[in-house]
N, C-alpha and C positions, 0 to 999 in steps of 0.2 A: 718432178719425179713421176716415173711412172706409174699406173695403179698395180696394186698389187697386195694377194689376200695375206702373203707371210716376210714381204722385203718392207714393210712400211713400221717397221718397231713394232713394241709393244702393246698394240691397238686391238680393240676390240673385238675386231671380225678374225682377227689373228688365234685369241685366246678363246672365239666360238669357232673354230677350224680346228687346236687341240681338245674342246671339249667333246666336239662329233666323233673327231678321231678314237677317243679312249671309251666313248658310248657305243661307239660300236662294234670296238674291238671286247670292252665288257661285256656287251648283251650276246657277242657269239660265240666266248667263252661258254658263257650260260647256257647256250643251244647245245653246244659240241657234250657238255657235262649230262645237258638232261638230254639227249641221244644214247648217252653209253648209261644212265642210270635207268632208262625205259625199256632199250632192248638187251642188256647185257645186266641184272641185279646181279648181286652177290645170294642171293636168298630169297624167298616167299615171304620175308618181313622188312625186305628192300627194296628197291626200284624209284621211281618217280613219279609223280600224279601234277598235272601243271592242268586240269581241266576248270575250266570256270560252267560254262555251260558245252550244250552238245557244237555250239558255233566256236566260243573262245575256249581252243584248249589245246594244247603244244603236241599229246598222245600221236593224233593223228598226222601231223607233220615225223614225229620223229619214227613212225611206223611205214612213211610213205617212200615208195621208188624212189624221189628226187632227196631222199635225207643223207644222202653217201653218194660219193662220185670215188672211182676208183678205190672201194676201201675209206675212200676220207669223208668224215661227215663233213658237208656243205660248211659247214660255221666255222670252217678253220680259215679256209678260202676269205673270209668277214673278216677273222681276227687278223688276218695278213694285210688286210687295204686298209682297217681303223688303225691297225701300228704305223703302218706308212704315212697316213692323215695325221699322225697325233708329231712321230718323230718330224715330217716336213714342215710343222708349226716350232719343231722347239730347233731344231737346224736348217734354218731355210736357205734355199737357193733358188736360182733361177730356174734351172735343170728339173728341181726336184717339184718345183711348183705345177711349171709344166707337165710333168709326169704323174704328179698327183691328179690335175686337171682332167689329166687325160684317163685317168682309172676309174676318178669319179661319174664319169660319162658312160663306161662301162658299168660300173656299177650301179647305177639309177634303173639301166637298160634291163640290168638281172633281175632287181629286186620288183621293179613293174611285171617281168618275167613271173617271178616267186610270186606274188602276191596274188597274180590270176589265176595260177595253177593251184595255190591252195583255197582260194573261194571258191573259185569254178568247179574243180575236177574234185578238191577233198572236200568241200563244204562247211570247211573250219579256218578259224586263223590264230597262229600261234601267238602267245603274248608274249613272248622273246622273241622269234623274231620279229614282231611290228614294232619292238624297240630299236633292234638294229635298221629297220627301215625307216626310222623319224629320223634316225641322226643320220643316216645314209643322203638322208634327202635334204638335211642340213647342211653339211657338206656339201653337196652336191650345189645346193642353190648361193652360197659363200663362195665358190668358184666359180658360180656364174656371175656373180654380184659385182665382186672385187677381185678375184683372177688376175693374170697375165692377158694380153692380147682377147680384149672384148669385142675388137672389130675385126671384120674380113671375111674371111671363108670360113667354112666350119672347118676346112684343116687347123688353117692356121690360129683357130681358136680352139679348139680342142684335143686333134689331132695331132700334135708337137713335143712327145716327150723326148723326153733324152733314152737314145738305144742302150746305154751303157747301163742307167737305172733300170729301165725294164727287166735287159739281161740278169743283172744282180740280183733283185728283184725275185726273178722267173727261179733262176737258181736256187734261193734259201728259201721259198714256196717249196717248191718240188724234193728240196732237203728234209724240209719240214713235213710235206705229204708224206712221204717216204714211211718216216719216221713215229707220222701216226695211223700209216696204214699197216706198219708192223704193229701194233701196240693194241691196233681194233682186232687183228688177226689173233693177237694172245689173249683177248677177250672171248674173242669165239670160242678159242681152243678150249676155255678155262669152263664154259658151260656147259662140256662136256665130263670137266673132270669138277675139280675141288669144287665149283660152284652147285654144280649139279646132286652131288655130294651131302653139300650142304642146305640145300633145297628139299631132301630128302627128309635129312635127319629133323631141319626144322618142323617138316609134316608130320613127322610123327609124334611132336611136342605138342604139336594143337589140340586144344579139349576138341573130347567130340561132341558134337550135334548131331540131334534128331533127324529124321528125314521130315519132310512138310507133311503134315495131317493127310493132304490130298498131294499125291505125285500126280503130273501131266500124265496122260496118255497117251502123247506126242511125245514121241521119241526119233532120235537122229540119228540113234545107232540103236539095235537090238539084236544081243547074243541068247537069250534063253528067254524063257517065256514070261517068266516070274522076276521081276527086275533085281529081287536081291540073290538071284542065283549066277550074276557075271562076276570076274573078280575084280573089275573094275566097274564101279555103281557112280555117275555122274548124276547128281538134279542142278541143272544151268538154270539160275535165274539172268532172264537174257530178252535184249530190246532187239526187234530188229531193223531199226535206223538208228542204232549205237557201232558206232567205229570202232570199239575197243571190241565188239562182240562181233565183229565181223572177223580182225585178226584173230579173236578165240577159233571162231568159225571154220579158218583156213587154219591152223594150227591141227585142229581136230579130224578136220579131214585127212591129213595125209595120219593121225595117230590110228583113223578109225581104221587103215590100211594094216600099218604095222599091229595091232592089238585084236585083229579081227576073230571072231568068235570070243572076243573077252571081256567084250565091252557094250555096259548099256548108260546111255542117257537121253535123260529125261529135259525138255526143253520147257522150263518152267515161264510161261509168259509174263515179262514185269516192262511193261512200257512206259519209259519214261515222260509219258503225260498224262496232266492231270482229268483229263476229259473220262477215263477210266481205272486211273490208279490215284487215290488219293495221297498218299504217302509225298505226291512232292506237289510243290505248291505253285508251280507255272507248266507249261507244257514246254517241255526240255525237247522235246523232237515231236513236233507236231506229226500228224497222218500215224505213228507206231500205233495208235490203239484201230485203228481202222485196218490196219496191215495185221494185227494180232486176231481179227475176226476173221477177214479174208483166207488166213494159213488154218483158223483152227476149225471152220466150216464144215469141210470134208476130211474126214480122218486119213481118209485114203490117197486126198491129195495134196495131204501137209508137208511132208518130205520135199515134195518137187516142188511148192509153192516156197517153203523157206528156201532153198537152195537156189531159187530164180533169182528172190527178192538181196542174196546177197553178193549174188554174182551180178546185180545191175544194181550197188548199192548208190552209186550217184544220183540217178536218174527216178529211183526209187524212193529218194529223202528227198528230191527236190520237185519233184512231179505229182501232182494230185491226178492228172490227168492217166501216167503213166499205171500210178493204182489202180482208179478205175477199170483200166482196159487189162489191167493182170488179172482180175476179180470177173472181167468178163470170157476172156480166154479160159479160166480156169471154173467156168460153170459155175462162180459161187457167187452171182450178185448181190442173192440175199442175206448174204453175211452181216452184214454192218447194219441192218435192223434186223435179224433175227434173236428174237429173244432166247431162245436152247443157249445159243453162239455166245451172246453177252454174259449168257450167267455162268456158263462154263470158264472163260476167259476169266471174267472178277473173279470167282473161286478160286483158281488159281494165282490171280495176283494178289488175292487176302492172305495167301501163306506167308508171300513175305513180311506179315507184320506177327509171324512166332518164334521168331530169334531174337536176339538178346542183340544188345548194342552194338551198333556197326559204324557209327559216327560220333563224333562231340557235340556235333549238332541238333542231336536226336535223341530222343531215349532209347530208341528201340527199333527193329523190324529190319529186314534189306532194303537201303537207298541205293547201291549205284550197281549199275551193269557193265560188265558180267559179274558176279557172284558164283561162285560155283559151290557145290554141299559135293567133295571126294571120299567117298565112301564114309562118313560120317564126318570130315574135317571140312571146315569151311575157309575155303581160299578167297579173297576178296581184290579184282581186279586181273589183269592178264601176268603168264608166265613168260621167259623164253620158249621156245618147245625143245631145248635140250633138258629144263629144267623140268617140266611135263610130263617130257617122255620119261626122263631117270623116277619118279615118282609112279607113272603108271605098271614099269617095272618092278621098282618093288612091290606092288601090289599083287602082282602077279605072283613073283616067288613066293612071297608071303601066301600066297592060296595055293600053291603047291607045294606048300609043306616045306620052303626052305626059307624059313623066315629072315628078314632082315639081312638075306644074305649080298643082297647089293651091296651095301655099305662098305663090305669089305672087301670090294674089288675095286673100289675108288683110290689113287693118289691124289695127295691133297694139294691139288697144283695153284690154286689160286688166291 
């Protein structure tokens, strides 16, 4: 008899061919879910958090260009080839074997693909998908092992599906995209209305909080001179080699557009290493407390210094050298031993230890970035920016005297 990884009964490399199958069509499940719970919540006490440290953590994948391809999150595309792997183990053919063979080659080619693009370019690695990528590569090496046609060409060992599978295949794919790029699109729509809505009303349920003893004097937006005279008052506790505070970052600039003259905030420096912020107990992004000297050196060239270092966030989390030469271009070598610089910097990162519990793991103080303090309420991690925008709005009607009148212009679509 010939070898073969699903005509050979009920053997072993058979039953790790539907286990790879259902591990990977599981883990991008789990992608595609924590995609639409990261960029699309229901609410400011919903969403998703998959971060381990500033390397292992899913935020960044599911915030990045390649997490959607025509409307579809990427992980549907996964749960389509682990169903095909799981069903080609429990209905095996010859056809289908080849056609698996032949997908799985494809798919090795992707996931090597994915895997460079999020070390290299995001500098993070999601821990869903590196699940779909163990069992991807299981599969993968099960079809090289025990397969159909192990000898000859690389056609004829890889290249040989059945056209009629593919076709079929291609079809209930493209049924299925279809189907949930309708479905991402009623998400979108939805954070404009009921979700946004709802995003509101929960902001105004939040106790409020003080502002920090000491506000930054570094500011990213400024409407009045006196920071509690805009009607929208932001203090960002914020790193800047945190990915989450970069999408705040972009989010905020196109709000500081629409809200202009209405809007001040305050960029409260909280660097996720311990070399200057004792609050966490490893250096969670090495080089941020050296990049928080560099920005807050010259007052006068903090603006264009933060706005460099996040418009070249790559290169800028991965390069010591790249610091260096931003710190020399921008006149302020002396930053990073200047003791004015240092003390100004802790002081402001001592504020976060005057709030009240922000984790289980903590008694007390701001741990994670971004944090933001909106106009006394404290939101904790990033929004949509329909959900943003709808909040920054009512803040606004509510300073011109029409209070809470947003609320009542929402349908509750969601």
């Amino acid at each position: 008899m010939r070898q073969s990884l699903t005509l050979s009964g009920l053997s072993w490399p058979r039953l790790l061919s539907f286990a790879s199958g259902v591990g990977m069509a599981a883990f991008s499940l789990l992608t595609v879910e924590h995609y639409f719970a990261a960029n699309y919540p229901s609410g400011i006490f919903e969403g998703s958090f998959c971060d381990i440290s500033a390397f292992f953590n899913c935020d960044s994948s599911a915030y990045s260009p390649i997490s959607v391809l025509w409307g579809v999150p990427v992980g549907f595309f996964g749960l389509i080839l682990g169903g095909l792997v799981a069903v080609g183990a429990v209905f095996p053919s010859e056809s289908f074997e080849r056609t698996n063979k032949t997908l799985s080659l494809v798919n090795i080619l992707g996931v090597f693909a994915l895997l460079v693009y999020s070390v290299v370019i995001l500098g993070s690695l999601c821990l869903l998908c590196s699940g779909f990528y163990a069992f991807s590569l299981l599969s993968y090496l099960l079809f090289w092992r025990y397969g159909l046609e192990r000898d000859g060409s690389l056609r004829r060992r890889w290249l040989s599906p059945s056209v009629k599978l593919l076709a079929a295949a291609a079809v209930f794919t493209a049924v299925g995209a279809w189907g949930v790029a309708e479905y991402h699109e009623a998400r979108k729509d939805a954070q404009s209305g009921g979700a946004a809505a709802r995003a509101v009303e929960q902001f105004w349920s939040l106790e409020s909080v003080p502002w920090p003893s000491f506000i930054s004097p570094f500011w990213t937006a400024q409407s009045t001179e006196r920071f509690d005279d805009a009607p929208i008052r932001i203090v960002e506790f914020a790193d800047l080699l945190c990915s989450d505070c970069r999408f705040l970052h972009e989010q905020l600039q196109r709000l500081k557009e629409e809200f202009a003259g209405k809007l001040n905030i305050a960029f409260q420096f909280f660097p996720l290493e311990a070399r200057c912020n004792d609050v966490v107990e490893k250096d969670l992004h090495p080089g941020a407390c050296e990049l928080s000297y560099v920005a807050a050196h010259d007052p006068d060239r903090f603006l264009e210094i933060h706005d460099e270092i996040f418009a070249n966030f790559g290169i800028a989390k991965e390069s010591a050298e790249w610091r260096r030469e931003l710190s020399r271009r921008n006149g302020v070598e002396a930053a990073v031993e200047d003791s004015e610089t240092r003390a100004l910097v802790h002081r402001i990162i001592e504020t976060g230890r005057e709030y009240g519990r922000t984790s289980e793991d903590f008694a007390h103080g701001i741990r994670s970035t971004p944090t933001m303090i909106i106009n006394n309420r404290m939101i904790i991690g990033t929004l949509p920016y329909e959900q943003l925008r709808a909040i920054f709005q009512a803040l606004v009607e509510e300073a011109e005297g029409t209070e809470r009148r947003f609320m009542e212009n929402w349908e509750e679509t969601g």
